[in-house]
Biopython code that builds the backbone (N, CA, C, O; Angstrom):
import numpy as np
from Bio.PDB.StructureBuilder import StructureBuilder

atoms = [
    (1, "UNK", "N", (-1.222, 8.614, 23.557)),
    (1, "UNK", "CA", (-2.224, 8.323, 22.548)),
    (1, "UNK", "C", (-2.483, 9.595, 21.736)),
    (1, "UNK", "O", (-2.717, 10.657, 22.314)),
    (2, "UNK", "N", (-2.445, 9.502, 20.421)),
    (2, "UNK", "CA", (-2.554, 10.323, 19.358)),
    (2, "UNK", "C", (-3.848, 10.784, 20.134)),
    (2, "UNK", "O", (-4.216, 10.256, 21.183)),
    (3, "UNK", "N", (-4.708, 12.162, 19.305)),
    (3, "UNK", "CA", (-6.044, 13.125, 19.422)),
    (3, "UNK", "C", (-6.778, 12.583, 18.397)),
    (3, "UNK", "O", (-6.253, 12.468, 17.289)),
    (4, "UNK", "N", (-8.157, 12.153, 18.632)),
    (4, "UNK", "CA", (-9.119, 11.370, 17.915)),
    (4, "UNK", "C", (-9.349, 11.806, 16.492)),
    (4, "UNK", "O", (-9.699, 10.961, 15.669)),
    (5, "UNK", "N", (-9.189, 12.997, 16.161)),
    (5, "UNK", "CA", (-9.072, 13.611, 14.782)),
    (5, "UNK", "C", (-7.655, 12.695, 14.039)),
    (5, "UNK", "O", (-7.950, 12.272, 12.921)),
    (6, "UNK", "N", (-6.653, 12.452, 14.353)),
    (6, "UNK", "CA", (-5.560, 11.948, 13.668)),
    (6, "UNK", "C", (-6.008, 10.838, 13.197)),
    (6, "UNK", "O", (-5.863, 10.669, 11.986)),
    (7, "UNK", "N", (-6.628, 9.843, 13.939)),
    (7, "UNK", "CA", (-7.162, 8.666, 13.258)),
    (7, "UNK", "C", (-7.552, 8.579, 12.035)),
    (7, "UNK", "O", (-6.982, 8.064, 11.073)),
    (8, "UNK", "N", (-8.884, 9.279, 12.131)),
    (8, "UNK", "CA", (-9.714, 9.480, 10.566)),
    (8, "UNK", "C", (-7.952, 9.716, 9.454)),
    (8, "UNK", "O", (-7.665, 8.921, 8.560)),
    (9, "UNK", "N", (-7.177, 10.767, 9.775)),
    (9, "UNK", "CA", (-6.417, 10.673, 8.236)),
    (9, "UNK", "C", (-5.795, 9.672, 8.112)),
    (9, "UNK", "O", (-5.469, 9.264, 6.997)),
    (10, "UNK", "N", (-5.376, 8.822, 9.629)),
    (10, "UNK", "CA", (-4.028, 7.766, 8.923)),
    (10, "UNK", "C", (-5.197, 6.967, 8.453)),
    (10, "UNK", "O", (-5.049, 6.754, 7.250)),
    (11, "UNK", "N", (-6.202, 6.485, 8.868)),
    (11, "UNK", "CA", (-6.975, 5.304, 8.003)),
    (11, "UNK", "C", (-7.410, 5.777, 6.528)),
    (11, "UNK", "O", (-7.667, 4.991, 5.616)),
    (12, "UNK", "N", (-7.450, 7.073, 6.436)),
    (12, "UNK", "CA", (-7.779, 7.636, 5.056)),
    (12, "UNK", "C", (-6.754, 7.532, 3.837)),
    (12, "UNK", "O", (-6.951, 7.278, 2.649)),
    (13, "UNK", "N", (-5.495, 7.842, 4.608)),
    (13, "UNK", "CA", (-4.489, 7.586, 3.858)),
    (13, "UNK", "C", (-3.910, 6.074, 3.503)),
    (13, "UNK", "O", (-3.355, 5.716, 2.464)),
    (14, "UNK", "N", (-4.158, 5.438, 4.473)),
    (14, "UNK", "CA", (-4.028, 3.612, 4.636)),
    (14, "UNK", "C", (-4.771, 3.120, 3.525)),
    (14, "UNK", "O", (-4.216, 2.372, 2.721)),
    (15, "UNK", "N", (-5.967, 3.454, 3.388)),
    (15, "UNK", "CA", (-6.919, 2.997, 2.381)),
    (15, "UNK", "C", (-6.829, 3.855, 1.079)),
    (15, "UNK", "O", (-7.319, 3.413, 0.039)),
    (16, "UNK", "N", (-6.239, 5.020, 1.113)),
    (16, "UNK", "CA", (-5.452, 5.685, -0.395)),
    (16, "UNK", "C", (-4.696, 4.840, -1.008)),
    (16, "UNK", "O", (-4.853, 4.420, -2.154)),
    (17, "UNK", "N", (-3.276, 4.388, 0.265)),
    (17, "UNK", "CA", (-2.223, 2.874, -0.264)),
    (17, "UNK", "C", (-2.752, 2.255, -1.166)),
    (17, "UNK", "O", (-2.535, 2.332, -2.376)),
    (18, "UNK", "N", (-4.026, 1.123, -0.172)),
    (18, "UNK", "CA", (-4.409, 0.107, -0.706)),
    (18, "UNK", "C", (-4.850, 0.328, -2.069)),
    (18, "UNK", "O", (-5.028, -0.740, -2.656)),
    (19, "UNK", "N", (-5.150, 1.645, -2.960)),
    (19, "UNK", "CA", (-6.167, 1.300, -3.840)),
    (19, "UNK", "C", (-5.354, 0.719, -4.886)),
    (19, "UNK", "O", (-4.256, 0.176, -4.762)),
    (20, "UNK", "N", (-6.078, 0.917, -5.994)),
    (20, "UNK", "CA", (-5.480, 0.362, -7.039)),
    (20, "UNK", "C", (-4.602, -0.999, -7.422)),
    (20, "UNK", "O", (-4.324, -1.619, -6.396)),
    (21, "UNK", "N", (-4.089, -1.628, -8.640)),
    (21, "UNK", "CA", (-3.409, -2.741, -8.481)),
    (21, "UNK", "C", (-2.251, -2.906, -7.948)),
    (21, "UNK", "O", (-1.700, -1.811, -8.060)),
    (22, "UNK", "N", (-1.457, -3.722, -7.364)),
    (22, "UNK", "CA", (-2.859, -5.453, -6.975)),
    (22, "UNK", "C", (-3.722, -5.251, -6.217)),
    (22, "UNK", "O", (-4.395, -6.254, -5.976)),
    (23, "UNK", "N", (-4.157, -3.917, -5.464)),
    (23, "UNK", "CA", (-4.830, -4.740, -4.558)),
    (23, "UNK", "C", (-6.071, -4.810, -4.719)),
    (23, "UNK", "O", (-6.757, -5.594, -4.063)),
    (24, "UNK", "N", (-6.720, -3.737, -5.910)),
    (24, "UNK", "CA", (-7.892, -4.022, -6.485)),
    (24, "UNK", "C", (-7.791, -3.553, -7.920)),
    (24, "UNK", "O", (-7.215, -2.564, -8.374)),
    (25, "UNK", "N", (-8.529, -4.553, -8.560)),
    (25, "UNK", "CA", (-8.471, -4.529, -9.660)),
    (25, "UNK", "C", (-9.355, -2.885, -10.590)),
    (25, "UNK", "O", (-10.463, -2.861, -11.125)),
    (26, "UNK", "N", (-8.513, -1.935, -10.483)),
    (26, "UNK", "CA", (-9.369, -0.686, -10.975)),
    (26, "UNK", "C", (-8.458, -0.652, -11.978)),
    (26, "UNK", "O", (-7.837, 0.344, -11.607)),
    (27, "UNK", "N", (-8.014, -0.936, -12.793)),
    (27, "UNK", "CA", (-7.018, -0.807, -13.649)),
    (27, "UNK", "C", (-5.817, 0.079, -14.155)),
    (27, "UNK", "O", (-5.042, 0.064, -15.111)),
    (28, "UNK", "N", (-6.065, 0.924, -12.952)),
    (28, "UNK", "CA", (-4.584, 1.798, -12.135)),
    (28, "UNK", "C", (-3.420, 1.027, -11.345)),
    (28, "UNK", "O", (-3.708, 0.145, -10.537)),
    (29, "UNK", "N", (-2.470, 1.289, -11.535)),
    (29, "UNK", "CA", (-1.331, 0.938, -9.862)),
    (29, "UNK", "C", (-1.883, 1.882, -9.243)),
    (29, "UNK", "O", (-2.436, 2.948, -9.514)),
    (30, "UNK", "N", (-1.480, 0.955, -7.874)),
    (30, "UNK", "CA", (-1.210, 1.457, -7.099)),
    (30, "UNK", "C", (0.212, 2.538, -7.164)),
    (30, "UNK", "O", (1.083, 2.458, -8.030)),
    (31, "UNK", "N", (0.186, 3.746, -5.795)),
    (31, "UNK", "CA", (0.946, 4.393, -5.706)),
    (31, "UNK", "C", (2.069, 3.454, -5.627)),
    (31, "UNK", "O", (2.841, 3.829, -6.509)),
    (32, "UNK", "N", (2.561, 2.450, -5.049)),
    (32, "UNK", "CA", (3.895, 1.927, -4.828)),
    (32, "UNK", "C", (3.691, 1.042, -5.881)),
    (32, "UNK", "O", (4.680, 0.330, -6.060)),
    (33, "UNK", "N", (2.666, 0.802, -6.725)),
    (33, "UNK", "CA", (3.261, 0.062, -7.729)),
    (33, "UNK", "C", (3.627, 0.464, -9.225)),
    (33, "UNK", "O", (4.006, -0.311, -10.103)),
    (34, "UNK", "N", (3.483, 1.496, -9.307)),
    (34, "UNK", "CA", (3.920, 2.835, -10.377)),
    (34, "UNK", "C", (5.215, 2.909, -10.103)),
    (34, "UNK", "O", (6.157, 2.596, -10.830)),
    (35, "UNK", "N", (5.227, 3.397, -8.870)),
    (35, "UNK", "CA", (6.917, 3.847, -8.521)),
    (35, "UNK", "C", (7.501, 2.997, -8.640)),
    (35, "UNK", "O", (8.557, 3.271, -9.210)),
    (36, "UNK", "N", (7.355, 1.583, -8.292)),
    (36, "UNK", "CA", (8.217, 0.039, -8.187)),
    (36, "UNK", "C", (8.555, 0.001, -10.203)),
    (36, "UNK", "O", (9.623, -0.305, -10.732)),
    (37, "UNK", "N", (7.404, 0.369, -10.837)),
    (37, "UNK", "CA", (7.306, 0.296, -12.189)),
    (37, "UNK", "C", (8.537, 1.194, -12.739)),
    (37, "UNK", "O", (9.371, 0.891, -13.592)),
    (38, "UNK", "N", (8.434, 2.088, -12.183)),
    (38, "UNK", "CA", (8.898, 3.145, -12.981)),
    (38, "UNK", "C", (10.425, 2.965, -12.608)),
    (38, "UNK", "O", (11.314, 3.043, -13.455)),
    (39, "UNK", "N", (10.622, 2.748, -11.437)),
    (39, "UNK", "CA", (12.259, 2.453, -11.315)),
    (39, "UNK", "C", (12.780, 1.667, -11.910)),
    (39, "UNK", "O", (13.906, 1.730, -12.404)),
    (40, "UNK", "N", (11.661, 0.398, -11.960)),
    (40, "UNK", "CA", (12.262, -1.116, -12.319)),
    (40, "UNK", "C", (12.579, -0.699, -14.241)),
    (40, "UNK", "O", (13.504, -1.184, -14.893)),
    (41, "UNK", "N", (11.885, -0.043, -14.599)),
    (41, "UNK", "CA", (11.923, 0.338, -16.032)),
    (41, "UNK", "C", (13.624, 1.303, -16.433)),
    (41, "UNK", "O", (14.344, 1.163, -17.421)),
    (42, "UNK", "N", (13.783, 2.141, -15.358)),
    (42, "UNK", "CA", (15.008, 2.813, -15.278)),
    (42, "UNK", "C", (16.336, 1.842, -15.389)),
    (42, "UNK", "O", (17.279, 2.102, -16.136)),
    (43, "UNK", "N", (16.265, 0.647, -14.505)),
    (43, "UNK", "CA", (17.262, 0.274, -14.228)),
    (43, "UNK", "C", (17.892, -0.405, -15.801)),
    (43, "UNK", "O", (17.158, -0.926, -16.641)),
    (44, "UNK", "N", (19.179, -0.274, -15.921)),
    (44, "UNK", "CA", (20.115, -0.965, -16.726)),
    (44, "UNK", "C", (20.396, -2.632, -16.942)),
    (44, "UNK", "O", (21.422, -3.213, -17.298)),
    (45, "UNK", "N", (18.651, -3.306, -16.468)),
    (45, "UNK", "CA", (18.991, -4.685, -16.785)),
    (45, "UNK", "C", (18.174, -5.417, -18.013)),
    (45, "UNK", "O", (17.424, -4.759, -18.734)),
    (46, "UNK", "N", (18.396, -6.948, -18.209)),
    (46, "UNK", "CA", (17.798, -7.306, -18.897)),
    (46, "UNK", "C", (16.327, -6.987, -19.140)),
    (46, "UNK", "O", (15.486, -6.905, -18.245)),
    (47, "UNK", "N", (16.141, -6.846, -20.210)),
    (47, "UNK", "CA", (14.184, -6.634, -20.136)),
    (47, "UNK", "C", (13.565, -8.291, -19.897)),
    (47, "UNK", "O", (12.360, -8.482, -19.732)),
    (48, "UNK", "N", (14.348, -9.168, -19.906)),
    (48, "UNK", "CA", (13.341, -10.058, -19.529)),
    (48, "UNK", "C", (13.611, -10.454, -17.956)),
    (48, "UNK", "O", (13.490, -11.637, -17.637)),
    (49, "UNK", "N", (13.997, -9.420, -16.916)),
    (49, "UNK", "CA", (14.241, -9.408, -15.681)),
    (49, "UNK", "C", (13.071, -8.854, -15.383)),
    (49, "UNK", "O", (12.063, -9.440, -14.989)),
    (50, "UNK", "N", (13.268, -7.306, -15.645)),
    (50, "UNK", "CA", (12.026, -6.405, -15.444)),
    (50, "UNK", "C", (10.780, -7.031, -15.233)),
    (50, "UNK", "O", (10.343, -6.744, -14.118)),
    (51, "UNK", "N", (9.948, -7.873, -15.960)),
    (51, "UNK", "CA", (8.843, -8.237, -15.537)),
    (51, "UNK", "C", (8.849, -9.274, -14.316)),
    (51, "UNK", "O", (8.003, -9.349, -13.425)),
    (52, "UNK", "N", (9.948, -10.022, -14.473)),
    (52, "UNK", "CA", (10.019, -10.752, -13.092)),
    (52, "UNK", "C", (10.005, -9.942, -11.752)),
    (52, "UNK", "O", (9.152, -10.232, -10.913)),
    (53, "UNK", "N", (11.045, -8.786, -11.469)),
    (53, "UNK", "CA", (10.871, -7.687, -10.444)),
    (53, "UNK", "C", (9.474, -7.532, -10.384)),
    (53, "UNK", "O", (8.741, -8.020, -9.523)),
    (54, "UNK", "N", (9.159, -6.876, -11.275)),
    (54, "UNK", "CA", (7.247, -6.611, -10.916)),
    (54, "UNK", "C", (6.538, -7.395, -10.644)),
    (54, "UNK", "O", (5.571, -6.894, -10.069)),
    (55, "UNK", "N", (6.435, -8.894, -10.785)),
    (55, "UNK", "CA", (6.021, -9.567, -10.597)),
    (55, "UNK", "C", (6.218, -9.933, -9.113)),
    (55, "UNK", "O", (5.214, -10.085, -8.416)),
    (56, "UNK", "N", (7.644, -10.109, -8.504)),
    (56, "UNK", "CA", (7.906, -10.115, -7.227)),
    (56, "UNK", "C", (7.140, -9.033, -6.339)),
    (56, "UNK", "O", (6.342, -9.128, -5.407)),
    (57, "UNK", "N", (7.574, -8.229, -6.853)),
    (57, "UNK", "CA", (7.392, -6.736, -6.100)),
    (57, "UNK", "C", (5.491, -7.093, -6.069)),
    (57, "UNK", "O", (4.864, -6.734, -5.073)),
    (58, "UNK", "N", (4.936, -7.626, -6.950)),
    (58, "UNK", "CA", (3.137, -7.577, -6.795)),
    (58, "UNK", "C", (3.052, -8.436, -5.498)),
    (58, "UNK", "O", (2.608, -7.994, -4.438)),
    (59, "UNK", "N", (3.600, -9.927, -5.710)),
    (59, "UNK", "CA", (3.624, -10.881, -4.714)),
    (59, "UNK", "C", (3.614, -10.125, -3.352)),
    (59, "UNK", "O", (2.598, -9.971, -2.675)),
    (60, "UNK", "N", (5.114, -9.576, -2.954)),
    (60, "UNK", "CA", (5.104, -9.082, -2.286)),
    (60, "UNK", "C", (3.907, -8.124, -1.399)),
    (60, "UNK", "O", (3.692, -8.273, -0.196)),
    (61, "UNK", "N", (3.496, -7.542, -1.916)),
    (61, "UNK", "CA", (2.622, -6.543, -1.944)),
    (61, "UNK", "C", (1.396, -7.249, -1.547)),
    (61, "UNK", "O", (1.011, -6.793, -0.470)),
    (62, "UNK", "N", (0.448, -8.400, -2.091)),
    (62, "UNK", "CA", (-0.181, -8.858, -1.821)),
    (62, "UNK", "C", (0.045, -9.806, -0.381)),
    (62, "UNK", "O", (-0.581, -9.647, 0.667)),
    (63, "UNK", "N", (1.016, -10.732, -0.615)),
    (63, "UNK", "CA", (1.194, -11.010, 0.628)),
    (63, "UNK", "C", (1.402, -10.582, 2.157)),
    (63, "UNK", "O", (0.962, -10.984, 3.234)),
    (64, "UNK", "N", (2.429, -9.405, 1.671)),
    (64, "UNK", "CA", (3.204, -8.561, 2.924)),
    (64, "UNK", "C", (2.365, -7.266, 3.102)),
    (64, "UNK", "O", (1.927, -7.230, 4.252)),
    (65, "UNK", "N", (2.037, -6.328, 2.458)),
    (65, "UNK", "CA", (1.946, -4.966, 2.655)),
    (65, "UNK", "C", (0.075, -4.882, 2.688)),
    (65, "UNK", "O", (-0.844, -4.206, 3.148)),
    (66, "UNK", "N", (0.254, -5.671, 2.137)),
    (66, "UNK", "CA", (-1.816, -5.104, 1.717)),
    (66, "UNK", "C", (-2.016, -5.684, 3.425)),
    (66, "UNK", "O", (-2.235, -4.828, 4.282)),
    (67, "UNK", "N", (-1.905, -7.505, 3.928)),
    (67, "UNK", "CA", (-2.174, -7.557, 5.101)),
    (67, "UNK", "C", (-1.755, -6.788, 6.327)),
    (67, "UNK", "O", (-2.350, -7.041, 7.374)),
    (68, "UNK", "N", (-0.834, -5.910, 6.322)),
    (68, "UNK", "CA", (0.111, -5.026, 7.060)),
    (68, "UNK", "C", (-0.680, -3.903, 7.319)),
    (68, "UNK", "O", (-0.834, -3.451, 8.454)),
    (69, "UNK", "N", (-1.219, -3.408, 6.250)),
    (69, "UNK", "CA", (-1.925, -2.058, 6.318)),
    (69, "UNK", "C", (-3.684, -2.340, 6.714)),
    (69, "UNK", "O", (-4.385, -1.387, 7.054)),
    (70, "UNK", "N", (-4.160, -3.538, 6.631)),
    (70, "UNK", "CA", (-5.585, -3.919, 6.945)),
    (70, "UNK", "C", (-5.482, -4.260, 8.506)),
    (70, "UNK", "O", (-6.472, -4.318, 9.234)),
    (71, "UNK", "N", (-4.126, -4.486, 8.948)),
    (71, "UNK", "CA", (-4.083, -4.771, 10.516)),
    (71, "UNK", "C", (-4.075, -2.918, 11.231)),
    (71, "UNK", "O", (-4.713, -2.495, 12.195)),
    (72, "UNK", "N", (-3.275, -2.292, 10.473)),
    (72, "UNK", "CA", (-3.003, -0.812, 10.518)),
    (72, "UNK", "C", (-4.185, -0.709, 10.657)),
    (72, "UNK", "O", (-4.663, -1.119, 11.715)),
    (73, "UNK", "N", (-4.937, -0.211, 9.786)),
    (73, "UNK", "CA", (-6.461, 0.290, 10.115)),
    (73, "UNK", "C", (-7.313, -0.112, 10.858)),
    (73, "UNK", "O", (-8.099, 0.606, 11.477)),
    (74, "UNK", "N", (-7.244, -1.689, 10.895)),
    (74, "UNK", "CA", (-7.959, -2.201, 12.220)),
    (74, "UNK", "C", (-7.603, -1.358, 13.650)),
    (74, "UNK", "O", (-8.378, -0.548, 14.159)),
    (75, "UNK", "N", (-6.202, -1.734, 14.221)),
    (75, "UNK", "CA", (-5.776, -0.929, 14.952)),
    (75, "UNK", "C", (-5.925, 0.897, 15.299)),
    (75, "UNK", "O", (-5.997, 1.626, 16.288)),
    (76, "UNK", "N", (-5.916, 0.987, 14.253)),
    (76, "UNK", "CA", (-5.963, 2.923, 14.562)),
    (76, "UNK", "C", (-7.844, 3.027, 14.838)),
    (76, "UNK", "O", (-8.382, 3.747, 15.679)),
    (77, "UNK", "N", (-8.572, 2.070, 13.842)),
    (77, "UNK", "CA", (-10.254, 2.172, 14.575)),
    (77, "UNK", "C", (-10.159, 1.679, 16.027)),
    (77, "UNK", "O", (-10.710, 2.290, 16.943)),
    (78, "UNK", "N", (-9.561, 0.740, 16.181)),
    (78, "UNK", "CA", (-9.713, 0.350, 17.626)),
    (78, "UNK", "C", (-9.150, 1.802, 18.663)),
    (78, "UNK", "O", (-9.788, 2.229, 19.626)),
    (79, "UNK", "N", (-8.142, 2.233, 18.282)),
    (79, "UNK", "CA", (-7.850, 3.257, 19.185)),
    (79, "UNK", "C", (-8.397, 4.412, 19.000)),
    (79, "UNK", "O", (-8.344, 5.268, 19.883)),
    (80, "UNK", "N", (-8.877, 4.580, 18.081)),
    (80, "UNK", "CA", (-9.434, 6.110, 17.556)),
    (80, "UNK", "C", (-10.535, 6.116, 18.266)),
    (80, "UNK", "O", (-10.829, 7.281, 18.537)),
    (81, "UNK", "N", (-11.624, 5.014, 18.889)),
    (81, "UNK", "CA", (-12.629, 4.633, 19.639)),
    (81, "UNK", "C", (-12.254, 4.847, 21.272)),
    (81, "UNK", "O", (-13.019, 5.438, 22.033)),
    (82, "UNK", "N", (-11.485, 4.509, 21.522)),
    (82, "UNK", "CA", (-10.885, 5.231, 22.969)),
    (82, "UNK", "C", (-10.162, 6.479, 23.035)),
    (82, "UNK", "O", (-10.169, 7.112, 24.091)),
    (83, "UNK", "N", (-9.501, 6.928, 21.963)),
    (83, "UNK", "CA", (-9.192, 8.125, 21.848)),
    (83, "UNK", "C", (-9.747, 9.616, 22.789)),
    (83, "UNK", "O", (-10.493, 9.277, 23.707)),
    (84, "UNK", "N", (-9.593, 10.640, 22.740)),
    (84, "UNK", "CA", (-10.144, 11.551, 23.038)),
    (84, "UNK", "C", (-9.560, 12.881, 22.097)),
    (84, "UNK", "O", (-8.537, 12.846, 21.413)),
    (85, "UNK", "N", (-10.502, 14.077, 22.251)),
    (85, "UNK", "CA", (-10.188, 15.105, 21.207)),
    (85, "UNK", "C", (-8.970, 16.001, 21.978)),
    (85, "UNK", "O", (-8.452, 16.960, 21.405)),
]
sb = StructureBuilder()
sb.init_structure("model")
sb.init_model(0)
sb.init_chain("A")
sb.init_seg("    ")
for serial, (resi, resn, name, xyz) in enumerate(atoms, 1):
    if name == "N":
        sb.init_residue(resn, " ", resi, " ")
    sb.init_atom(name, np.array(xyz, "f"), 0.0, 1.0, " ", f" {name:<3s}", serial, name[0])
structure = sb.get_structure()
């Protein structure tokens, strides 16, 4: 078991992930959804692909990753509570 101090950053950083769009509407991306942006913009395909990728890539994100990382933090509070320093 990780040292009770480690907790506090991974949930700090977990909830850095989450911010921004999709997963809340602050009218920033998110960190992975900039980068998803910015590649998808690089690539050599149709432009009327591009918005479909992002569009996937949001889905995704909402479905898969946002619930992924709210179980994450659940978990690391639960252990960070039995933890020791």
């Amino acid at each position: 078991m990780l040292p009770g101090f480690v907790y506090d950053k991974v949930i700090r950083d977990c909830r850095i992930l989450l911010g921004g769009v999709p997963f809340h509407a602050s009218g920033n991306d998110s960190t992975w959804l900039a980068d998803f942006r910015a590649k998808v913009e690089a690539l050599p395909i149709s432009y009327v692909m591009k918005p479909k990728l992002i569009e996937a890539a949001i889905e995704a994100m909402i479905r898969f990753v946002q619930p992924a990382y709210v179980d994450l933090i659940a978990a690391a509070g639960r252990l960070e509570a039995s933890s020791s320093t």
